[in-house]
Backbone as a printed PyTorch tensor [residue, N CA C, xyz], in Angstrom:
tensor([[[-26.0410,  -3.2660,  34.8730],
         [-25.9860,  -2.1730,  33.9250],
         [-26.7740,  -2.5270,  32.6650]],

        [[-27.4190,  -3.9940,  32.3010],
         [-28.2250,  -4.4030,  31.3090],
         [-27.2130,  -3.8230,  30.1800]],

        [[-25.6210,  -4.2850,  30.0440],
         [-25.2900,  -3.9800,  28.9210],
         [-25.4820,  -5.6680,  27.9410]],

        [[-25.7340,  -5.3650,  26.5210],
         [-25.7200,  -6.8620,  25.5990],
         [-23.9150,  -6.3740,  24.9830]],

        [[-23.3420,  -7.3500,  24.5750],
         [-21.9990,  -7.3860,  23.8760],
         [-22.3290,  -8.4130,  22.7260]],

        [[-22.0880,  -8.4270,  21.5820],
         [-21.9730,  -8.8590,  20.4830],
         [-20.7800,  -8.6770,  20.1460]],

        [[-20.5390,  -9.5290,  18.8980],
         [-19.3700,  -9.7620,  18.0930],
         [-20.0570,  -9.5490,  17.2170]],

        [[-19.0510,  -9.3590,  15.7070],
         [-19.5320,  -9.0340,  14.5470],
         [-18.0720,  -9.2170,  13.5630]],

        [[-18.4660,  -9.5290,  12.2330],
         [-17.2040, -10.1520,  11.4670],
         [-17.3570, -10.8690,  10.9850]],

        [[-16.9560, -11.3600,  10.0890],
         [-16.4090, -12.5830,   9.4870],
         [-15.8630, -13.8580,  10.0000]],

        [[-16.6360, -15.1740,  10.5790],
         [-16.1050, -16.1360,  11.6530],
         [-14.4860, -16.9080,  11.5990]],

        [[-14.4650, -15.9580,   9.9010],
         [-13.3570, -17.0070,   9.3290],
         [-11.7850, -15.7670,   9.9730]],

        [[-11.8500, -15.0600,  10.2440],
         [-11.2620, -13.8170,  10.8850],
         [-11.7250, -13.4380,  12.4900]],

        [[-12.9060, -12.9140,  12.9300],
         [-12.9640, -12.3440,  13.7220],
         [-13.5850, -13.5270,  14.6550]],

        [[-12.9910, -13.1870,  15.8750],
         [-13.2270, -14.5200,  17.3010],
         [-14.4480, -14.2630,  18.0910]],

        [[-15.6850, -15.1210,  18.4660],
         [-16.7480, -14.6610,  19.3540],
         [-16.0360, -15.1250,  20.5980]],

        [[-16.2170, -13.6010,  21.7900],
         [-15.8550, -14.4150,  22.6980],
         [-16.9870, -14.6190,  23.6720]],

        [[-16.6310, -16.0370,  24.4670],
         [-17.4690, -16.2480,  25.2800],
         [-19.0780, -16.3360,  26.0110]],

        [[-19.8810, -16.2090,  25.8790],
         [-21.1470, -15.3330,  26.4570],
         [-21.4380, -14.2140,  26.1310]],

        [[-20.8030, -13.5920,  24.7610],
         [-21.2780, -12.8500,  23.9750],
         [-22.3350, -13.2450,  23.1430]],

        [[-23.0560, -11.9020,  21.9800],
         [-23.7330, -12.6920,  21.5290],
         [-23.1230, -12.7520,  19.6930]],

        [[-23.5190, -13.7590,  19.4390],
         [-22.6230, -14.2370,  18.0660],
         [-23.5160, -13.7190,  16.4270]],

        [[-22.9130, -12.2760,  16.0340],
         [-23.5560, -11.9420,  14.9890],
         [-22.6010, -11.4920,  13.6770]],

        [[-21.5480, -13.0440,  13.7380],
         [-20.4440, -12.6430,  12.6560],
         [-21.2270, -13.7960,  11.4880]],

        [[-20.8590, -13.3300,  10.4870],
         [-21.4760, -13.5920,   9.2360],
         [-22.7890, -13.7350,   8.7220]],

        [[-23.6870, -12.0330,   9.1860],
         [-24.4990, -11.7090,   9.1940],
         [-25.2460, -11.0490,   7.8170]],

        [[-25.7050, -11.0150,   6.7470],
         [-25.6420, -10.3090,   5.7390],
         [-25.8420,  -9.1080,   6.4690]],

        [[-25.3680,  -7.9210,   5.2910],
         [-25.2790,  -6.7910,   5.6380],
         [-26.1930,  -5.7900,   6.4370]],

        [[-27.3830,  -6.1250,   5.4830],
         [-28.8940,  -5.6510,   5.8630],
         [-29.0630,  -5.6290,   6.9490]],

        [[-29.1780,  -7.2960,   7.7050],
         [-29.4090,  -7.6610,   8.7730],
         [-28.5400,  -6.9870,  10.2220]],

        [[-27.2900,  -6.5630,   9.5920],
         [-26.2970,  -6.0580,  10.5670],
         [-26.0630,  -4.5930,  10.2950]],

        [[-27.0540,  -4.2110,   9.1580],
         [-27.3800,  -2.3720,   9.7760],
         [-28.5070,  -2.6530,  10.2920]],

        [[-29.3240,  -3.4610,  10.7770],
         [-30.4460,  -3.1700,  11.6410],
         [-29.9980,  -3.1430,  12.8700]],

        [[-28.9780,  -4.3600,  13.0400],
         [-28.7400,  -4.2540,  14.8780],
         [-27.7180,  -2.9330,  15.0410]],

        [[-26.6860,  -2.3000,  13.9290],
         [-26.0980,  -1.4240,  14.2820],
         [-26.8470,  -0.2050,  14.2990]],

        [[-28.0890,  -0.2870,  13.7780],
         [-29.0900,   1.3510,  14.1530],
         [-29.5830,   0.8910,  15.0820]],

        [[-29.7940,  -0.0920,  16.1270],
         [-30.4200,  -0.3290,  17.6640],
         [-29.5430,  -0.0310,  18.6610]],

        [[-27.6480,  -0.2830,  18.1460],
         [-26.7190,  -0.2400,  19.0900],
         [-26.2550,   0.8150,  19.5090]],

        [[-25.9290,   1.1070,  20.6350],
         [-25.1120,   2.2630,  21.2530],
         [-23.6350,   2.5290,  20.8880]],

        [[-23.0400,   1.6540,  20.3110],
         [-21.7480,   2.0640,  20.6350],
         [-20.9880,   0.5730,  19.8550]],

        [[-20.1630,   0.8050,  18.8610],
         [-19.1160,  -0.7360,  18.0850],
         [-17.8480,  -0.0290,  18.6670]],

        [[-16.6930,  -1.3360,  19.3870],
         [-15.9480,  -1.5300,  19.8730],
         [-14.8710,  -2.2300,  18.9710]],

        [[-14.0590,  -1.8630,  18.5760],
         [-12.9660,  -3.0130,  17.9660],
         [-11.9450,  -2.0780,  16.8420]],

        [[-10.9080,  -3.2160,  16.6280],
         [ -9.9850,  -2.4840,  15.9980],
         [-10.2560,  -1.5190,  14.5460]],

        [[-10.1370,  -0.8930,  13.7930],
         [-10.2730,  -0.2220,  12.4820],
         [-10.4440,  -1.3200,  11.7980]],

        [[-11.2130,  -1.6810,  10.8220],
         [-11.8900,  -2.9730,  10.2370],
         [-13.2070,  -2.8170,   9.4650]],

        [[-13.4290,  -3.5810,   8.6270],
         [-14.3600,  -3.3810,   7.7890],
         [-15.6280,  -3.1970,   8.6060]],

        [[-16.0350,  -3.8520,   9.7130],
         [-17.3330,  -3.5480,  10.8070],
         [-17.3410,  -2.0040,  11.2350]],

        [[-16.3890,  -1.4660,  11.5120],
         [-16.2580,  -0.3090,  12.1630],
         [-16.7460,   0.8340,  11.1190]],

        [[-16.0370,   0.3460,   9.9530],
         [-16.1430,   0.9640,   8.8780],
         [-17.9370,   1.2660,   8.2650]],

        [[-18.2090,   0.1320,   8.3430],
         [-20.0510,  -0.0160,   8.2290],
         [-20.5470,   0.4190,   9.0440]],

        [[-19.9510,   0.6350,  10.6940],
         [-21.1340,   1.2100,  11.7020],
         [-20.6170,   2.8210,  11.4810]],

        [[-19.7130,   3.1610,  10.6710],
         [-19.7570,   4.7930,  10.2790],
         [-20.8970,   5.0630,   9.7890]],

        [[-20.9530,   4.1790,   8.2440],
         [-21.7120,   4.4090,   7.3250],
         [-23.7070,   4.4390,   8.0770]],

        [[-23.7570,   3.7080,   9.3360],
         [-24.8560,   3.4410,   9.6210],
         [-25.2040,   4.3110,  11.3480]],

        [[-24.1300,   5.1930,  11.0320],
         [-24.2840,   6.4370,  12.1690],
         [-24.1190,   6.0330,  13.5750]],

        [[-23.1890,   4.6870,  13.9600],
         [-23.1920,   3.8650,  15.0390],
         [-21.7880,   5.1270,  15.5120]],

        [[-21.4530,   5.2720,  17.2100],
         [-20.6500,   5.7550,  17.5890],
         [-19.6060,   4.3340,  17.9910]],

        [[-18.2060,   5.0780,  17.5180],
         [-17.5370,   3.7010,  17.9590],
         [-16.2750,   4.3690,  18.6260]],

        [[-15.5610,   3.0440,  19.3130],
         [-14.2530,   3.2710,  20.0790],
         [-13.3900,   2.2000,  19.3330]],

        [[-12.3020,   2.7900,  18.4710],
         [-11.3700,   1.7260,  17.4530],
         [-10.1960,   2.2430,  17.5570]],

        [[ -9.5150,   1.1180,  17.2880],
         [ -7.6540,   1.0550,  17.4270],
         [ -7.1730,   0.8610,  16.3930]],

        [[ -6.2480,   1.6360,  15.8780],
         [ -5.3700,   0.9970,  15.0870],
         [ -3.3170,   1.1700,  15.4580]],

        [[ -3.0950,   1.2090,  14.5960],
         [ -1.2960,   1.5630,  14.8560],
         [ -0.4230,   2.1820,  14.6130]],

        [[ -1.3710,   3.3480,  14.0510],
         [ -0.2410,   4.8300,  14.0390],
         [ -1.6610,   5.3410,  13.7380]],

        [[ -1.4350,   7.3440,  13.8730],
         [ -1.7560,   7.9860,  13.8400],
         [ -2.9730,   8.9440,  12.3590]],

        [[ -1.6970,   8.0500,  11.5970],
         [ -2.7430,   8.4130,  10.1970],
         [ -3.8560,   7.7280,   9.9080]],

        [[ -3.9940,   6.2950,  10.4210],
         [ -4.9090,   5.4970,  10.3850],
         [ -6.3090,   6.4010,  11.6270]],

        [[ -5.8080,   6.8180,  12.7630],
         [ -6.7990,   7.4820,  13.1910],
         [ -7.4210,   8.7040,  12.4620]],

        [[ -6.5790,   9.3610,  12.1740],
         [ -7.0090,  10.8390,  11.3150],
         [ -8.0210,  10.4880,  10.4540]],

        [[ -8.0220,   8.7570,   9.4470],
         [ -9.0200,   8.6440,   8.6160],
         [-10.2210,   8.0550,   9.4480]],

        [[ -9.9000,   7.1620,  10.3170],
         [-11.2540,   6.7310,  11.0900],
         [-12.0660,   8.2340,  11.6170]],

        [[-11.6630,   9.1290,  12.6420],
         [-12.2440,  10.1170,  12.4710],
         [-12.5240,  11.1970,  11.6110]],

        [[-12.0750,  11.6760,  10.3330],
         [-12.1920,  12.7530,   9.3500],
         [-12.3430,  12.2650,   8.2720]],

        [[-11.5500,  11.4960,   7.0100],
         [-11.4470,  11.4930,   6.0870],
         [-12.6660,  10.2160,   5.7140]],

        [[-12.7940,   9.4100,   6.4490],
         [-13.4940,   8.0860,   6.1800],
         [-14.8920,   8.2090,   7.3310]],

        [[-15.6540,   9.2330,   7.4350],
         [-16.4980,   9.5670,   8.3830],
         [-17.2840,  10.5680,   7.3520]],

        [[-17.5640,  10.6070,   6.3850],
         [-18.3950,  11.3750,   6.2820],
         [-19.8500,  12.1550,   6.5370]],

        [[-20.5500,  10.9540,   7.9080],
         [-21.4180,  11.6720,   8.7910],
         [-21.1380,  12.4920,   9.5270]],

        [[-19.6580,  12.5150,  10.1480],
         [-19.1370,  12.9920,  11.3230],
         [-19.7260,  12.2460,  12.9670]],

        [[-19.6240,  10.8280,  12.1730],
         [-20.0040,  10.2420,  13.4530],
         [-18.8310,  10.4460,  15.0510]],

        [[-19.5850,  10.1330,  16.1960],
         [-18.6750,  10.2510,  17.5170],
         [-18.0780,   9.0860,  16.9580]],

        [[-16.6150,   9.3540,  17.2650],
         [-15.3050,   8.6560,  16.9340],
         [-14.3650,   8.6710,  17.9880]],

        [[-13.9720,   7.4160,  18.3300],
         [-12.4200,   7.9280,  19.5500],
         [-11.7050,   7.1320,  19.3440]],

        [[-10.7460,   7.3700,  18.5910],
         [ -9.7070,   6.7810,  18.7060],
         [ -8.6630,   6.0730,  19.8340]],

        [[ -7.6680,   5.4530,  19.4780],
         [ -6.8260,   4.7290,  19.8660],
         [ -5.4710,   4.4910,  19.2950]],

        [[ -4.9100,   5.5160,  18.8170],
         [ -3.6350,   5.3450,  18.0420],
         [ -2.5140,   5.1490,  18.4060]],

        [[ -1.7690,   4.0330,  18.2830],
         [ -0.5420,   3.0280,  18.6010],
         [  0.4410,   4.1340,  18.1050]],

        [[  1.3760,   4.0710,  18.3770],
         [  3.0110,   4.6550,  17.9860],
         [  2.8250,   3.9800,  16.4220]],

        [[  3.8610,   4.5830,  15.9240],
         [  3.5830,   4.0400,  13.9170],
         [  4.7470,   2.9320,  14.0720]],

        [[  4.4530,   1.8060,  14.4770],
         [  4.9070,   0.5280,  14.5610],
         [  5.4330,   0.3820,  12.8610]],

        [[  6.4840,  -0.3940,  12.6250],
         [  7.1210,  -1.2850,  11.7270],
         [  5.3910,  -1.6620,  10.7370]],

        [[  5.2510,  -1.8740,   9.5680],
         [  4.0690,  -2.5980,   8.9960],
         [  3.8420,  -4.0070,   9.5010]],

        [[  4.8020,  -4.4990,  10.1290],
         [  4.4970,  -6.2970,  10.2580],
         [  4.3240,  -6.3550,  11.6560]],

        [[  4.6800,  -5.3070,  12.1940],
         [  3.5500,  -5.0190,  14.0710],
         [  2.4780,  -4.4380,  14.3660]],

        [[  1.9720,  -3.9490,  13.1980],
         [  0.6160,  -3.3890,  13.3750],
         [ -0.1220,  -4.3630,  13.9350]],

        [[ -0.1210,  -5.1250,  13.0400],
         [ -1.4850,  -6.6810,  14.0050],
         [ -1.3070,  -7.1500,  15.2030]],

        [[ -0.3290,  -6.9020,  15.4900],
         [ -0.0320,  -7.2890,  17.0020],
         [ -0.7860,  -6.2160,  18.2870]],

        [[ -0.4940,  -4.6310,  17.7420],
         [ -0.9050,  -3.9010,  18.6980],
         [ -1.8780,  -3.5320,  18.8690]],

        [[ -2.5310,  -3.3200,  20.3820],
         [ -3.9000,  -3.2810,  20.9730],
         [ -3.7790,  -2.2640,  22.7500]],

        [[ -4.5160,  -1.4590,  22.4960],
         [ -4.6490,  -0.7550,  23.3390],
         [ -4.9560,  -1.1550,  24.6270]],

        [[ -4.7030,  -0.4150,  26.0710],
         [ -4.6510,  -0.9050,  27.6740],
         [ -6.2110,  -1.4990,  27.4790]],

        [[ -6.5630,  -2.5870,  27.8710],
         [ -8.3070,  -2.4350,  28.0990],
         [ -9.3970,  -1.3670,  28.9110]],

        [[ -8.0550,  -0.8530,  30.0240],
         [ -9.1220,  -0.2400,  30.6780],
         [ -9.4350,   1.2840,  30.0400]],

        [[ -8.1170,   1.3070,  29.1780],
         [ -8.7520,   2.7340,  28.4090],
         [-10.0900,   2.3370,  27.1640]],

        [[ -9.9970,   1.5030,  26.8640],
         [-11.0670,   0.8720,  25.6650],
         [-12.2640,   0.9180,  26.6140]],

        [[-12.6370,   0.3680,  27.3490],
         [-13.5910,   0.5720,  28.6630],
         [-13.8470,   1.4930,  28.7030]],

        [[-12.6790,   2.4090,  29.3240],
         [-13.0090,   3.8380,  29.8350],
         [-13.8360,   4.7320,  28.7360]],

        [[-13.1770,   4.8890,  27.2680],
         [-13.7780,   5.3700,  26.1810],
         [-15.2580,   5.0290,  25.2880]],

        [[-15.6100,   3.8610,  25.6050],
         [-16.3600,   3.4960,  25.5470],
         [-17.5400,   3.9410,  26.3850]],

        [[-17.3950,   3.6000,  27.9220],
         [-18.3680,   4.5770,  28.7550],
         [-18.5750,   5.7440,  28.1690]],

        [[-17.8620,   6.7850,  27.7660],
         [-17.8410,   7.8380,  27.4810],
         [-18.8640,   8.4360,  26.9230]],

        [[-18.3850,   7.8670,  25.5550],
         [-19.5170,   7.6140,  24.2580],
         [-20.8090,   7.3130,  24.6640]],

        [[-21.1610,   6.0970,  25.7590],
         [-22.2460,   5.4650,  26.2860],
         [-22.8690,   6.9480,  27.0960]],

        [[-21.9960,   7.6050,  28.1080],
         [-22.5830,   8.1380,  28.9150],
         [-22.9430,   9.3640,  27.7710]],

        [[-22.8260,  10.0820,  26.9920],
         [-22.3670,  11.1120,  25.8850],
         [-23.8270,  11.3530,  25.0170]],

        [[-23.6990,   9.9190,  25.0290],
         [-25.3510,   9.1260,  24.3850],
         [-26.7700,   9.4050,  25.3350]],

        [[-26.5840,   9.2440,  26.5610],
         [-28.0390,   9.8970,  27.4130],
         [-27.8720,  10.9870,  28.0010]],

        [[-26.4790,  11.7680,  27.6340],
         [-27.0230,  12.9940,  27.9680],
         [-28.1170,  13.9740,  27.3580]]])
């Protein structure tokens, strides 16, 4: 499928995994160039996700209740970039970090976006 996977973040926070490719603590500049080449940022609601709004990237993000989605798609989108959420039940504040969506729906949503993109 010639897909590339990157990471992105802060190394001191966010984990590269594996045979990905490693583009956490990137200055900014440098990481709106690869996010205007990329198809699609993957990961929880976070300051990255937040920048590939600002840089018209389509993303698939999680967070842990519902209001947090409403701003990833509407209030904190002011391009009206493609957005899909992932919103957890409104967990306790000290379980938010814990919760993370089925993978194969993160997958699944992701294609989406991907396939959404060459139509």
């Amino acid at each position: 499928m010639g897909i590339r996977v990157a990471c992105v973040g802060k190394a001191e926070s966010a984990l590269c995994i594996e045979d990905f490719d490693d583009f956490r603590d990137l200055p900014l500049q440098q990481l709106a160039g690869i996010m205007l080449g990329a198809r699609v940022i993957v990961g929880p609601q976070c300051g990255a996700t937040h920048f590939a709004t600002l840089c018209g990237l389509p993303q698939v993000c999680w967070q842990s209740c519902r209001e947090h989605a409403i701003r990833a798609e509407v209030d904190w989108n002011p391009f009206g970039v493609r957005t899909i959420t992932m919103p957890g039940a409104d967990h306790h504040w000290r379980d938010r970090i814990r919760w993370t969506p089925n993978l194969n729906d993160i997958v699944s949503a992701a294609l989406k976006i991907l396939k959404k993109a060459t139509v």
